[in-house]
N, C-alpha and C positions, 0 to 999 in steps of 0.2 A: 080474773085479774089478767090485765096482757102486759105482756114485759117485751121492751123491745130496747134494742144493744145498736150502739152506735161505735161503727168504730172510724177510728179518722189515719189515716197513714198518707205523710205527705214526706216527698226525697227533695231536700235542696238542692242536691244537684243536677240540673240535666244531662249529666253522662250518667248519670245512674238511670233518672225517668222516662228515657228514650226505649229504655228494656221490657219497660210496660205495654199489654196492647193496648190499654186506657187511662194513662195516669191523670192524677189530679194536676189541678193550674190553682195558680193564684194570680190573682188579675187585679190589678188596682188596690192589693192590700186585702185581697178578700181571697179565702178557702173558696176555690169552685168545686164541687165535688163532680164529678163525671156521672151524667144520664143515664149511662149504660147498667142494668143491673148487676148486682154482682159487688165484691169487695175492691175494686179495682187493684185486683193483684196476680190478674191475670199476666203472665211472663214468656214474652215472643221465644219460642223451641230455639233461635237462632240462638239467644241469651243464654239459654242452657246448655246448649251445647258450647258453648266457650268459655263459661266460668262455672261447671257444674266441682264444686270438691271432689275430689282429686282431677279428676279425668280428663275436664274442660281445658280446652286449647289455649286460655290463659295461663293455666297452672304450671304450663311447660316452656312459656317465656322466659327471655331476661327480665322482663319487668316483675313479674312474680316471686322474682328472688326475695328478693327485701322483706318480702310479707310470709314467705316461706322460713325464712330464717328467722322471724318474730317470733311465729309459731314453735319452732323447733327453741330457741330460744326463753322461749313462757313470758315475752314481753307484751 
């Protein structure tokens, strides 16, 4: 018996999907799924270096505040 798993992960944002090396598109209302093998969750080293928890270069922003005091907050 063959069992095969589909998984689907799509980001609405393009500030988020730009951090992918192959994100998925949606084009005319349709799931494009990306050619390229793989789970398309491949993530540019550049990305991780800037928003890796704790360490990443974002987490030391002013813009991080907000989100940082959610957390410390339990909201």
């Amino acid at each position: 018996m063959l069992i095969t798993y589909t998984v689907l992960r799509h980001i609405k944002r393009n500030l988020i999907s730009e951090h992918f090396r192959y994100p998925a598109k949606i084009k005319e209302g349709y799931y494009c799924t990306p050619l390229d093998p793989g789970f398309s969750i491949e993530i540019y080293d550049s990305a991780i270096k800037d928003y890796e928890f704790p360490r990443g270069t974002f987490w030391k922003s002013d813009e991080a505040r907000p989100l940082i005091q959610c957390m410390i907050n339990g909201l």
